[in-house]
C-alpha positions as CSV (number, residue, x, y, z in Angstrom):
1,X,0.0,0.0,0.0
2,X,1.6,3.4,-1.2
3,X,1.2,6.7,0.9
4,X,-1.8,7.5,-1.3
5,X,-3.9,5.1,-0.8
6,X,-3.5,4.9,3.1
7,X,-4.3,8.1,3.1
8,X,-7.8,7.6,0.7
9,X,-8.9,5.1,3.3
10,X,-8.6,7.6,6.8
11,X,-11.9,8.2,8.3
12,X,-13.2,11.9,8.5
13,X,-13.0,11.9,12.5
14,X,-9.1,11.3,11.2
15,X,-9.4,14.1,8.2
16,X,-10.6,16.8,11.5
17,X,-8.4,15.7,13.9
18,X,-5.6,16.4,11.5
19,X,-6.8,19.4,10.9
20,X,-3.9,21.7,13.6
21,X,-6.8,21.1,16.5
22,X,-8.9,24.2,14.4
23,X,-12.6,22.4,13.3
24,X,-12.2,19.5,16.0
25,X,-11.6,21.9,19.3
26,X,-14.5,23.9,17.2
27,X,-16.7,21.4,17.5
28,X,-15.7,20.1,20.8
29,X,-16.1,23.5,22.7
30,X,-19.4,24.0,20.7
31,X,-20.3,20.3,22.3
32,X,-19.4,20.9,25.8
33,X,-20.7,24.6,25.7
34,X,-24.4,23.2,25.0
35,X,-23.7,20.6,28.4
36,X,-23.2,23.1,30.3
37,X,-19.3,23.1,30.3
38,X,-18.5,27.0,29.9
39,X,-15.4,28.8,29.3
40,X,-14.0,27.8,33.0
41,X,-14.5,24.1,31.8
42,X,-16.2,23.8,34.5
43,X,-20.0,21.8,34.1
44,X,-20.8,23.6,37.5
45,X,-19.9,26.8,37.3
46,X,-22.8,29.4,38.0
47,X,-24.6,30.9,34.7
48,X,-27.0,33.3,34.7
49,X,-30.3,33.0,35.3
50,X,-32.9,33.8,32.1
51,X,-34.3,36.5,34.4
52,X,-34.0,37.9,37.5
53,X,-34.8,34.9,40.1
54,X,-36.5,35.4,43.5
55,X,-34.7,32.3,44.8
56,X,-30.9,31.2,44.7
57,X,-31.4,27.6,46.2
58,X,-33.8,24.9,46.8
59,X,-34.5,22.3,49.4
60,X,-36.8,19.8,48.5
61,X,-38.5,17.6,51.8
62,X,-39.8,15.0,50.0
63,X,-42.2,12.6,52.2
64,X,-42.1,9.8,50.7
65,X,-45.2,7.8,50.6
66,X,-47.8,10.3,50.6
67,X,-48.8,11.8,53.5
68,X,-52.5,12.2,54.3
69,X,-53.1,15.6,53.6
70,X,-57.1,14.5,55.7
71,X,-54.7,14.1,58.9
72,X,-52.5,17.1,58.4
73,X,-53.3,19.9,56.0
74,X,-56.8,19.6,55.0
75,X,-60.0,19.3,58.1
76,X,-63.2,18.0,56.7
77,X,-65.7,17.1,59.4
78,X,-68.2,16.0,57.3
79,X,-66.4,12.9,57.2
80,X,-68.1,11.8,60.5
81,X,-71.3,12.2,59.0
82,X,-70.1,9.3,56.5
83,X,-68.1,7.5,58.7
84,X,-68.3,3.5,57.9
85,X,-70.6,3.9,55.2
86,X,-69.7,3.9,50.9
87,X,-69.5,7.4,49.2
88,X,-72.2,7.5,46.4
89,X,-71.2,5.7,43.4
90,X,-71.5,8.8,41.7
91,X,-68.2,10.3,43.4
92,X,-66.4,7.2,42.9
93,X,-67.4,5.4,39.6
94,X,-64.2,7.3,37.6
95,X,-61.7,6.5,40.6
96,X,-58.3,4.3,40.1
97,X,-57.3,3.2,43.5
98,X,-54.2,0.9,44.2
99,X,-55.6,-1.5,46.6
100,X,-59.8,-0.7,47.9
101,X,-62.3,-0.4,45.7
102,X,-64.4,2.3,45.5
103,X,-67.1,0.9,47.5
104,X,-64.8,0.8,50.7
105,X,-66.1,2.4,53.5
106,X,-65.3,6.2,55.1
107,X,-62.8,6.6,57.4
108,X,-63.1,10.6,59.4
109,X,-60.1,11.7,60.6
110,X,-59.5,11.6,64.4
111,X,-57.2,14.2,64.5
112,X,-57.8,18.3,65.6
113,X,-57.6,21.1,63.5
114,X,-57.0,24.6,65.2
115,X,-56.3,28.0,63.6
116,X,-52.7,29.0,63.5
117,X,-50.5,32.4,63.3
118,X,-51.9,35.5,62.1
119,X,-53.3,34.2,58.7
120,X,-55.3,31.5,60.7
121,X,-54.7,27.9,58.5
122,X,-55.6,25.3,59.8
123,X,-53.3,22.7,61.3
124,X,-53.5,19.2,62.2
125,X,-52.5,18.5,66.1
126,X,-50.1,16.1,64.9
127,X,-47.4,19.2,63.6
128,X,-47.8,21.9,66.4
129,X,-44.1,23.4,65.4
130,X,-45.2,23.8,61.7
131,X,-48.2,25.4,63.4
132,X,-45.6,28.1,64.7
133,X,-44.3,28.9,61.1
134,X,-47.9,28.9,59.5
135,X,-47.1,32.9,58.9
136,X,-43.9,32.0,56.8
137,X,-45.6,29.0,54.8
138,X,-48.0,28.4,51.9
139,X,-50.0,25.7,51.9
140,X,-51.1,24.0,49.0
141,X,-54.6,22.2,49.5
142,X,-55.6,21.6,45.4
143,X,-52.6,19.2,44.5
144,X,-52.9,16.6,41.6
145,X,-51.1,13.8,39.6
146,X,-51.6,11.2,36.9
147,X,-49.9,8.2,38.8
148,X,-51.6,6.2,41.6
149,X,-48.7,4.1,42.3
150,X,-45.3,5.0,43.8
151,X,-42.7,4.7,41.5
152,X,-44.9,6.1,38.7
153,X,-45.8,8.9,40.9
154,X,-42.3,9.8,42.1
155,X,-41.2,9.9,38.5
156,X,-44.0,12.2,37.4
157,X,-42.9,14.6,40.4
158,X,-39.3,14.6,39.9
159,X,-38.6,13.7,36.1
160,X,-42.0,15.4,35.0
161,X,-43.0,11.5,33.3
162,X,-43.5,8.2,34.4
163,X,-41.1,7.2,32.1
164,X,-37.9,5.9,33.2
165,X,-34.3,7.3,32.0
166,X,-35.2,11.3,32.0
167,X,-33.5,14.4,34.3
168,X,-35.0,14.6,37.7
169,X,-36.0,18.4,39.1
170,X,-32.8,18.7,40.6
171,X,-30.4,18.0,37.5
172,X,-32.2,20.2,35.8
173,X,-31.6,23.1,38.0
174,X,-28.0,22.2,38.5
175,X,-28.0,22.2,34.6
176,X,-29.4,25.7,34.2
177,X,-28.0,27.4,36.8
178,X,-24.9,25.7,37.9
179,X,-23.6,25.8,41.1
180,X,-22.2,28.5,43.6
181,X,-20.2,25.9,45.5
182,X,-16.9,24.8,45.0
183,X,-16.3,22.5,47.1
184,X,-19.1,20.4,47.4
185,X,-22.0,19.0,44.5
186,X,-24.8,21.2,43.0
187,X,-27.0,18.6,43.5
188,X,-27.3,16.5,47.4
189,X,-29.2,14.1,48.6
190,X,-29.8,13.2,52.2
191,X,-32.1,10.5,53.6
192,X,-34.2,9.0,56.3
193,X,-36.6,6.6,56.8
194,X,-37.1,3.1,55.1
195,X,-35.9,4.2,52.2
196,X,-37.8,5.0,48.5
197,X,-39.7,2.9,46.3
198,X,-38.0,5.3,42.9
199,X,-34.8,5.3,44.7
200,X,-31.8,7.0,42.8
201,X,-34.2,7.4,40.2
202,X,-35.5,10.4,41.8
203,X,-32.5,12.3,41.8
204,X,-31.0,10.7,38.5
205,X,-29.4,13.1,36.1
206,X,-31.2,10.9,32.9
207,X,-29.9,11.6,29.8
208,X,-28.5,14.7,31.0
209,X,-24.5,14.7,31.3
210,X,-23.7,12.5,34.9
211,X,-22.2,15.2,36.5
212,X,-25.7,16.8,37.3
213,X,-26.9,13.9,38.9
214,X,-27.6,13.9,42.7
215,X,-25.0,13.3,45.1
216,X,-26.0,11.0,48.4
217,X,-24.2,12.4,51.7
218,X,-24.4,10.2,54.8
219,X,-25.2,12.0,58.1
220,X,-22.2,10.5,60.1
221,X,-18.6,9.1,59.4
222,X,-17.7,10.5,56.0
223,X,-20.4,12.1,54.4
224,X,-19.2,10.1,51.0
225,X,-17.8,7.0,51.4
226,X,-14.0,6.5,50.7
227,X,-13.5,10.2,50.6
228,X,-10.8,9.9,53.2
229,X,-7.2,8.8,51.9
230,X,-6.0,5.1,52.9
231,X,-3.2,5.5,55.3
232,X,0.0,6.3,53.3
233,X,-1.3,7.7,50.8
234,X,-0.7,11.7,50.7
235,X,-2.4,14.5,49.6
236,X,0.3,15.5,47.5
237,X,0.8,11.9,45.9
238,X,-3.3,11.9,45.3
239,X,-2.4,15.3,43.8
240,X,-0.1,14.0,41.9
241,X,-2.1,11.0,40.5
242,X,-4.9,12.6,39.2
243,X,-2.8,15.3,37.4
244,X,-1.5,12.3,35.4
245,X,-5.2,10.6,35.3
246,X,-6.6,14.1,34.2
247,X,-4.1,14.4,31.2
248,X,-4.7,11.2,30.2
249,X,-8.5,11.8,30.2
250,X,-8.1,15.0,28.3
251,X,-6.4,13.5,25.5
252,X,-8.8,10.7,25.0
253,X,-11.6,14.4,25.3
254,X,-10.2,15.8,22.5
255,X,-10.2,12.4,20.2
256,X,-13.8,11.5,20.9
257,X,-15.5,14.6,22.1
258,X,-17.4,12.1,24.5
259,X,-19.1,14.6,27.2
260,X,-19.1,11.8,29.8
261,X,-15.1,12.0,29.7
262,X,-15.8,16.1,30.5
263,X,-17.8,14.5,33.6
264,X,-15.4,12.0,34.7
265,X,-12.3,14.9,34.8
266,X,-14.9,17.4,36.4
267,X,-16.2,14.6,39.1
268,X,-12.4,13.5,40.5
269,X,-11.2,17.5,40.8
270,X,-14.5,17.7,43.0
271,X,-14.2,14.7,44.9
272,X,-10.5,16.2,45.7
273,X,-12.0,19.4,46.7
274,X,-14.8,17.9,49.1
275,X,-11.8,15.7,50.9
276,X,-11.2,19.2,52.8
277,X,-14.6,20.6,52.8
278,X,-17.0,17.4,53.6
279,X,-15.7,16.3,57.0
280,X,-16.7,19.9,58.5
281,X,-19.8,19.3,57.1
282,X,-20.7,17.0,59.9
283,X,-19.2,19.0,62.1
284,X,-21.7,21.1,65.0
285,X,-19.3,22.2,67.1
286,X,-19.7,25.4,65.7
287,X,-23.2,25.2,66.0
288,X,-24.9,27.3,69.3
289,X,-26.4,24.6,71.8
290,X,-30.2,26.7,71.4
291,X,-30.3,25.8,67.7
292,X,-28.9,22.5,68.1
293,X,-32.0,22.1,70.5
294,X,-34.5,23.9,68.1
295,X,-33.9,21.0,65.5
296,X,-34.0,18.2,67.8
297,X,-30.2,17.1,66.6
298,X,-29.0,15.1,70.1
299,X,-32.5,13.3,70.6
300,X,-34.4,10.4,69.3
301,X,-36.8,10.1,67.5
302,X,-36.1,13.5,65.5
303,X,-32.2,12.9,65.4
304,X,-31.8,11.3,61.9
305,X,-34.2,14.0,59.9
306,X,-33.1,16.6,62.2
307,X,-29.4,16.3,61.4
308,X,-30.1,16.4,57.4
309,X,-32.4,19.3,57.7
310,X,-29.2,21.1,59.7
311,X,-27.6,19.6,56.7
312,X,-29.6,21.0,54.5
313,X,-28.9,24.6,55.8
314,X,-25.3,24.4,55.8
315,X,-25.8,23.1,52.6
316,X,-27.2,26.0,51.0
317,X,-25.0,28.5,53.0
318,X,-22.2,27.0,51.1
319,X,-23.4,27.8,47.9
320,X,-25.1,24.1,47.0
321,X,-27.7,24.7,44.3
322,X,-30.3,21.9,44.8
323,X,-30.7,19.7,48.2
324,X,-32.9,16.9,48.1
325,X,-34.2,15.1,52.0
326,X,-35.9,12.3,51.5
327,X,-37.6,10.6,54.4
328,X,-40.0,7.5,54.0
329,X,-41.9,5.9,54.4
330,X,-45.7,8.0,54.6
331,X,-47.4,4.8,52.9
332,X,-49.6,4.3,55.9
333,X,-52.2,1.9,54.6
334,X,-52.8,0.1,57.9
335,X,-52.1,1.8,61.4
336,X,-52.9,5.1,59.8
337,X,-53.0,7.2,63.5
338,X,-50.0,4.9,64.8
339,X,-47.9,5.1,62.1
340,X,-49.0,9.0,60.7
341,X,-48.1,10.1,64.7
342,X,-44.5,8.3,64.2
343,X,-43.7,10.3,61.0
344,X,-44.5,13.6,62.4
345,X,-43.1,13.3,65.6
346,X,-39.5,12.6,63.7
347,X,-40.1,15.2,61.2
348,X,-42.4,18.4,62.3
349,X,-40.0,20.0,65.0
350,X,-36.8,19.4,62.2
351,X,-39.0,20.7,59.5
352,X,-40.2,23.9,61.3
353,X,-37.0,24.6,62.5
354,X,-35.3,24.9,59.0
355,X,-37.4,27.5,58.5
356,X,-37.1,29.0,61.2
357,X,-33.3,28.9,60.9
358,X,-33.5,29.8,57.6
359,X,-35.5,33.3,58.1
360,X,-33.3,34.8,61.4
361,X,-30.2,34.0,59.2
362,X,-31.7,35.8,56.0
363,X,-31.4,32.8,53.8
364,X,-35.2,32.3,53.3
365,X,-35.9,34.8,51.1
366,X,-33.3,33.5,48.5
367,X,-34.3,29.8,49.4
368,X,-37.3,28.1,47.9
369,X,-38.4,25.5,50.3
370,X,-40.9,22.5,49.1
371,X,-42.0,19.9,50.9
372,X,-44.4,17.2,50.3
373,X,-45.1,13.4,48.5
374,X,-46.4,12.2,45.5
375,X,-49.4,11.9,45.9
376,X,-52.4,12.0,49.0
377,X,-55.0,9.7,51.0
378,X,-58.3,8.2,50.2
379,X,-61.3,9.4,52.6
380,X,-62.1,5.6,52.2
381,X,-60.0,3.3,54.6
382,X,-58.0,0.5,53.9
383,X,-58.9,-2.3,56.3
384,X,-56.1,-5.3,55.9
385,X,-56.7,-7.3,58.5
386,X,-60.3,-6.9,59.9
387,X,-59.6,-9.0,62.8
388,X,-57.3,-6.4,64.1
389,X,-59.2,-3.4,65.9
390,X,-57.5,-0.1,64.9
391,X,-55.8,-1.5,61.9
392,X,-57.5,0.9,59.4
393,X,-55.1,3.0,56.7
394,X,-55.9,4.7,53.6
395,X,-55.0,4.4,50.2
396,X,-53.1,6.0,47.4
397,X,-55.1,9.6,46.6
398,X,-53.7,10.8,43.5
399,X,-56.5,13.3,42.6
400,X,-56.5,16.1,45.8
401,X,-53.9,16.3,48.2
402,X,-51.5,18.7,49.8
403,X,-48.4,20.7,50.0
404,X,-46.4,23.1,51.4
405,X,-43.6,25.9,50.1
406,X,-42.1,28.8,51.6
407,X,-39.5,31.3,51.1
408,X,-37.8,32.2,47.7
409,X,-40.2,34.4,46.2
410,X,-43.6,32.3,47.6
411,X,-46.7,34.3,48.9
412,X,-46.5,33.4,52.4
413,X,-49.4,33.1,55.5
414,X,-51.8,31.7,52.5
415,X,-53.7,28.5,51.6
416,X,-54.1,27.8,48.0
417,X,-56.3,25.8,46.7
418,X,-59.8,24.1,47.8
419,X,-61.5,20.3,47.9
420,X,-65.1,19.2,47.9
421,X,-66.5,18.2,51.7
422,X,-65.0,15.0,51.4
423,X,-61.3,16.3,50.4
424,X,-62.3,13.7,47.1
425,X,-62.0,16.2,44.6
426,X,-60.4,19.4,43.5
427,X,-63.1,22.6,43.7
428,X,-60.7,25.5,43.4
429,X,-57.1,26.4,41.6
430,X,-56.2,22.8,40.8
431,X,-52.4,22.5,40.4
432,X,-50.8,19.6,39.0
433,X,-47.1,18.5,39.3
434,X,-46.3,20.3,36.0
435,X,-47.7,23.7,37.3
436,X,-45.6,22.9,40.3
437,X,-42.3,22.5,38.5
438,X,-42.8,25.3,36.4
439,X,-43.3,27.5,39.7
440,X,-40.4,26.1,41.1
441,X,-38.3,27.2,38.2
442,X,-39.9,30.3,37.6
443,X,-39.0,31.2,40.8
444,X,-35.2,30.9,40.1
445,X,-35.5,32.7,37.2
446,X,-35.8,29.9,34.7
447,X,-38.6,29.5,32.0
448,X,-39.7,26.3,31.8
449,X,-40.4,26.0,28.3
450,X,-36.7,27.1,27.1
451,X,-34.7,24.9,30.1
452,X,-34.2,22.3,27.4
453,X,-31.7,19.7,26.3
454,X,-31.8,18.3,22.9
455,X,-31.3,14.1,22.7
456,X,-32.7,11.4,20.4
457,X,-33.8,14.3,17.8
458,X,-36.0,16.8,19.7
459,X,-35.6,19.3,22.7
460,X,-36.9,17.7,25.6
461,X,-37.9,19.7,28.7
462,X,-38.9,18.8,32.5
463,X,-42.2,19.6,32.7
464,X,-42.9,18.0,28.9
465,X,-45.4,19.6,27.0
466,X,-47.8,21.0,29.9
467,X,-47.0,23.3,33.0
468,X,-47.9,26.7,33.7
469,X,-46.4,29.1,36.2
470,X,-49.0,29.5,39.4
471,X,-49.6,33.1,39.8
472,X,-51.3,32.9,43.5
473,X,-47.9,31.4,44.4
474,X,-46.2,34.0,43.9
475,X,-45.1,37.0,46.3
């Protein structure tokens, strides 16, 4: 074979990588631009917002589960007029329920609603400290999804489909916005409980590049596991070892243009940077002994929750975009009052006290707080084993149920959003978990119809093709 024809039979990748690094580092910075990967190189640096934002940061507490919103949020005593007996047929005959069937009998709720702070909502005897932030809250009583299951549901909330595979919320706001934090992820995760039925699906970065996936932080030892050296191994020597790894990885970068290999450079420079600033993480010492107490930190049952909420704060004071808690499990479909009074003894004073925190260290206002499942409680109960007095739950409510935000740029001291008698159906300002993703990006200055990615041919976006921004949110 002669020089000419070897040279006839090179590829075109081969023809532009020959071509002095001009069209192929064209390309590639064109490529890693439209990830996210600016000037700095950096996936994570901050980029501005697409208009001013009312909020800088967002902590999600997602309640895995669903909570009943008929034991917490939403008093209707004209349950105890039905109480043991069927709802007409004509309320029920359109219903998809998980388990009962729609002939299962009414269950009123035991609990006792009383007016709280200056705007007066109503709040279940089971949270008495979210009672004492009711003036710095908005509650959301008009919720709605498509999905009557858990995983399904959780999807739909977080990746905006039931679909696996796609960006959860949080990606998608790392994506847009980067991150102010150097040191540490745009995008954490902290959790309690039993644990998820979507799992790392809910904080997956999809088909998004990896580096805008969530990151899990334990809440003792090492927040991330192995992020202390072995012994004898320096910090110069690690140093050292990934200057040599990172050249190596850039080299094979600028053959392929593969953005994953962008990631894998970005994610071992900020797993360096976190082996100085994660240990302090954990680290309360500096923390007064009042708001120690406030959270409920050094006590049982509030310790676990309590600790990631605390998290949670420092989180967000050091410049972490997105921070997810997730605490399961809500799914209370026998032993509802048992189980229901378990949940919110471990996470109401925590809860409260974030916001709390939050608002006397003037971090509220640029912090959007949502907390919340994926969907609500039947009115009917859930009886699984009838020999077994007090045994009664509910079931999967996918059609009203309720929420609560505050801070970053929410109306505050308000309740959106109204049900029928029998908290069955939606009578006023129905949102569904497409409004409520647009709102949440709206508020940190993102529009959620131009917050897209292109893959597979077409410009995909979190909250699909639906979603509108909830004005009565708003402040």
């Amino acid at each position: 074979m002669n020089f000419e024809q070897y040279r006839r039979i090179q590829s075109r990748r081969d023809f532009f990588r020959q071509c002095g690094g001009g069209l192929g580092t064209i390309a590639l910075a064109n490529l890693l631009e439209r990830d996210g990967y600016g000037a700095s190189g950096d996936p994570l640096a901050p980029r501005p917002p697409m208009f001013a934002p009312k909020a800088k940061n967002v902590i999600f507490m997602f309640m895995e589960g669903g909570p009943s919103q008929l034991d917490l949020f939403d008093p209707k005593p004209e349950l105890r007029k039905w109480d043991g007996k069927p709802l007409p047929a004509s309320l029920t005959k359109d219903l998809k329920l998980a388990f009962i069937k729609p002939t299962a009998a009414v269950l009123a709720s035991e609990r006792q609603f009383a007016p709280r702070g200056q705007c007066g909502m109503e709040i279940s005897d089971f949270l008495p400290h979210l009672g004492e932030v009711a003036d710095d809250i908005c509650l959301v009583r008009s919720m709605h999804t498509d999905a009557f299951n858990h995983h399904p549901g959780q999807l739909l909330l977080f990746s905006g489909t039931t679909q696996v595979g796609r960006p959860t919320l949080g990606a998608w706001v790392v994506y847009g916005l980067g991150s102010e934090s150097r040191d540490l992820p745009g995008f954490v995760v902290l959790s309690s409980g039993k644990g998820t039925s979507g799992g790392a699906m809910n904080f997956s970065s999809g088909f998004l590049p990896s580096t805008y996936q969530g990151t899990t932080l334990r809440s003792s030892g090492d927040p991330i596991l192995y992020l202390s050296n072995p012994p004898g191994v320096t910090r110069e020597r690690q140093r050292a070892d990934l200057d040599a790894l990172r050249d190596l990885n850039e080299q094979h970068l600028q053959k392929t243009g593969d953005r994953e290999i962008a990631s894998r450079i970005n994610s071992y420079e900020l797993a360096f940077r976190m082996q100085m600033a994660g240990p302090e993480l954990l680290d309360f010492s500096k923390e007064s002994p009042a708001t120690l107490e406030m959270y409920g930190v050094n006590r049982e049952p509030t310790k676990p929750f309590a600790t990631n909420c605390l998290l949670a704060r420092c989180l967000v004071e050091r410049g972490v975009r997105f921070v997810m808690l997730m605490h399961a499990s809500w799914d209370d479909h026998t032993e509802l009052n048992k189980k229901l009074k378990q949940n919110c003894d471990i996470t109401d004073q925590p809860a409260a006290a974030l916001v709390k925190d939050l608002k006397q260290r003037g971090l509220l206002d640029s912090t959007l707080v949502v907390w919340g499942g994926e969907f609500g409680r039947t009115p009917m109960s859930e009886i699984r084993k009838p020999e077994e007095a007090g045994n009664a739950g509910r079931d999967h409510h996918p059609v009203a149920y309720s929420m609560w935000m505050a801070g970053g740029g929410i109306r505050s001291g308000q309740v959106v959003g109204k049900t029928d008698d029998l908290c069955f159906h939606i009578t006023e300002d129905p949102i569904h978990v497409h409004d409520l993703q647009a709102t949440i990006l709206n508020r940190l200055g993102m529009d959620h119809k131009r917050l897209t990615y292109h893959y597979m041919g077409r410009d995909f976006r979190l909250t699909d093709v639906e979603g509108n921004v909830v004005k009565k949110l708003l402040a």
